[in-house]
N, C-alpha and C positions, 0 to 999 in steps of 0.2 A: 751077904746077899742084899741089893737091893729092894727093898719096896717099895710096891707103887704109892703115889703120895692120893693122901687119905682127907676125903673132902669134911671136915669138922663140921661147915656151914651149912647142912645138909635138911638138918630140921627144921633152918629159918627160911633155907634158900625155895624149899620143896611147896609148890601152890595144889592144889586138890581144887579144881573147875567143877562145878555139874551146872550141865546146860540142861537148861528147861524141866528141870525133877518138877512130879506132879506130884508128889507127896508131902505133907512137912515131916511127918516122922523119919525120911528117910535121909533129911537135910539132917536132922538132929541127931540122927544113928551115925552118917561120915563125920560131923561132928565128937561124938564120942571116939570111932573107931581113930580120929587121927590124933586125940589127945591122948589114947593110951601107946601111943608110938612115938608121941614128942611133937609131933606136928602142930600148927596152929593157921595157915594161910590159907583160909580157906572164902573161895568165891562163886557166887552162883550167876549164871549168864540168864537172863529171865524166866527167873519161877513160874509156874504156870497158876499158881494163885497170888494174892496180895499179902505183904508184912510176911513172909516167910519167915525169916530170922526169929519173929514174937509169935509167931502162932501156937498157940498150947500143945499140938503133937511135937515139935518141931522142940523144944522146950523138955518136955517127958521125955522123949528120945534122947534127949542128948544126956541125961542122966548124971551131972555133974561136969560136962562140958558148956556148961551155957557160957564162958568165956570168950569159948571158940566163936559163937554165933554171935556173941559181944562186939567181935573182932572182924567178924565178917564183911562182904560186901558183894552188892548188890548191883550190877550192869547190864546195860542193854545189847551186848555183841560180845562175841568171842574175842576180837582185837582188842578192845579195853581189857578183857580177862588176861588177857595177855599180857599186855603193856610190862615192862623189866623182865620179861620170858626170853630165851632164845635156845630154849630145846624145849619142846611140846611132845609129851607122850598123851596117844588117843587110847582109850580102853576100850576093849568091845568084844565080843564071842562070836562075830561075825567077822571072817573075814572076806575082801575086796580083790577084786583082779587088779587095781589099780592102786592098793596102797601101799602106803611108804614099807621098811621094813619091818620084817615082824620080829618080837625080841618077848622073851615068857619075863615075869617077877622080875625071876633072878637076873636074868641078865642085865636087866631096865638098872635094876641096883647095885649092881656090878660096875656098870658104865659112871653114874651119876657120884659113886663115891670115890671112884676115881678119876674122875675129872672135875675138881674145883671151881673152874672158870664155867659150867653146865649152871645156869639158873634155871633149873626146871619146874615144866606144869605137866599135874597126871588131871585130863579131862572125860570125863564120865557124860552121858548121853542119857537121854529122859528113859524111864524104866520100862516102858512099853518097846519105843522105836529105834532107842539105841541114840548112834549117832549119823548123821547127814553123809554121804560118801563126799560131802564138797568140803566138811569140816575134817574129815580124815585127813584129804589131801593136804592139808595146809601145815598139818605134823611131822615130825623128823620121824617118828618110829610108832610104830601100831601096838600095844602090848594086847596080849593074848592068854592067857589064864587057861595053862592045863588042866581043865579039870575035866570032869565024868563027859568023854562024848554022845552018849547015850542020854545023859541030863547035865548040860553044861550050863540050864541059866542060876546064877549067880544075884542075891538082891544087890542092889547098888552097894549097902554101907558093908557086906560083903566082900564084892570087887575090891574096896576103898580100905577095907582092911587088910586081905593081903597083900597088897600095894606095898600100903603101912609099913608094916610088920618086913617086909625082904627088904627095904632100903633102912631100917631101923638094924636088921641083922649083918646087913652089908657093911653097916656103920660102923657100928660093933664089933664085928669080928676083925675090923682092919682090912679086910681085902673085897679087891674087886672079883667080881665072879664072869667069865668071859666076856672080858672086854679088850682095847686096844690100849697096848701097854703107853704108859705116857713114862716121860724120863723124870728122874728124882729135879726138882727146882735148880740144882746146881749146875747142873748137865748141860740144860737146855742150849745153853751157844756153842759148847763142843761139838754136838750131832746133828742138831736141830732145833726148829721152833717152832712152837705153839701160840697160834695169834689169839685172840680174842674171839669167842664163837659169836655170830652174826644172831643179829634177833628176829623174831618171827617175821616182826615189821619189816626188818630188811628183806629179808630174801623176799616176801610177799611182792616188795618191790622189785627187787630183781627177775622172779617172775614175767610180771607184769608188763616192763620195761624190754626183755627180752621176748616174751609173745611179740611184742609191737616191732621188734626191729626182724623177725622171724616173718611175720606178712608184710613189713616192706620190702623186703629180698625176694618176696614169692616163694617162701620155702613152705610157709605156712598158710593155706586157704582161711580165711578169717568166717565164709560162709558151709564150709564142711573141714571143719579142723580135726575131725577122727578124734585118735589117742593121743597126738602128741603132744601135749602140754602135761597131762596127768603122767606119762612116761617119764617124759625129760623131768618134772617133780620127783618120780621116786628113783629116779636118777641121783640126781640131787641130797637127797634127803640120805643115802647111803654116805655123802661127801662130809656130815656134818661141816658145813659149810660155817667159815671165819669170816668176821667184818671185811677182811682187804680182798679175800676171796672173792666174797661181791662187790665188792668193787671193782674190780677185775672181771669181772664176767659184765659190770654193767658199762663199761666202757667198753669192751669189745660190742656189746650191741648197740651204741652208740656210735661205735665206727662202721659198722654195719650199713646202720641206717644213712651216716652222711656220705658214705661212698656207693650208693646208691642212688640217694638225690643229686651225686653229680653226674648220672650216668655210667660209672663206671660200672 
């Protein structure tokens, strides 16, 4: 029997984002919860107080991780948290008419451990208000945490633990838990191929680039543009979308737009 191939680089590859935490204890608790899983990548997108990383809750909390917050880092935007990403999982108990796919724990670590070429970030939301629906969109997949619908909220170093903890099991056990089977490395030119998954960055471009060739064609009103840009995104985002992939989608809007400008 085949197996599927087993991503080893999982607890280097794996970033833990929290945008805008109003806490320092709770910087210092995902701190803890990701060094008892192996994890260590972790980045905060602007804390909502100063010196986060040193602040004495933030310190306490982390209880023997202070490595982690050693190691940390500190930026002003979600793009820089990004930056070497090219799968973006959002966390949240809210979900969206408009986001990308929804996928529980396990599945999230099901996917991630079997697919090696996945440089993933699991991103967390300030503990009040969650996260932005505009920062959702920009994610390949929405994770969602079955827990108690009756009382589903979760503190953050929570969330960030069982995160943790299913991609640490996934790891572990050697198998992907429903995900899409990829072929053993040897295979790959017999059946098929597997390019290089595309980075946040890219597709953001690609995006971007296709909006604009979408209202020069008039397909897209730029002054009442509705849903379709957040659609065609969770369009998208089901595609796990490959470098050449967007490439290919960003020259077709490219041809778009100059076969337009000639009139045709």
């Amino acid at each position: 029997m085949n197996l599927p191939q087993i991503n080893t680089n999982l607890f280097k590859q794996l970033r833990f984002i929290l945008v805008e935490t109003s806490r320092a204890g709770n910087i210092g608790a995902v701190a803890r919860a990701m060094k008892t899983m192996g994890y260590s990548d972790l980045v905060l997108v602007t804390p909502r107080f100063e010196n986060a990383l040193h602040d004495p809750e933030a310190v306490a909390f982390a209880s023997g991780a202070q490595d982690i917050l050693a190691s940390a880092r500190v930026v002003g935007s979600l793009a820089e948290a990004l930056e070497g990403i090219n799968f973006a999982a959002a966390v949240s108990a809210r979900l969206r008419e408009f986001s990308p796919p929804v996928l529980s724990p396990r599945q999230l670590a099901g996917q991630l451990v079997a697919q090696p070429e996945l440089h993933a970030a699991l991103i967390f939301g300030n503990e009040r208000f969650g996260l932005p629906n505009e920062l959702v969109e920009k994610c390949n997949v929405l994770i969602n945490i079955p827990a108690n619908p009756e009382y589903s909220s979760l503190n953050l170093s929570q969330a960030a633990q069982v995160l943790a903890y299913e991609c640490r099991m996934a790891l572990l056990d050697g198998a992907g838990v429903t995900h899409t089977p990829r072929l053993p490395a040897g295979e790959a030119s017999e059946v098929g191929f597997h390019g290089e998954a595309a980075s946040i960055e890219q597709i953001e471009g690609m995006y971007a680039h296709l909006e604009q060739a979408l209202v020069t064609i008039g397909f897209l009103d730029a002054s009442n543009p509705r849903k379709l840009m957040p659609r065609l995104k969770r369009l998208f985002a089901r595609a796990q979308l490959e470098k050449e992939e967007v490439n290919i989608l960003r020259g077709i809007a490219r041809h778009m737009t100059g076969r337009h400008g000639k009139g045709e």
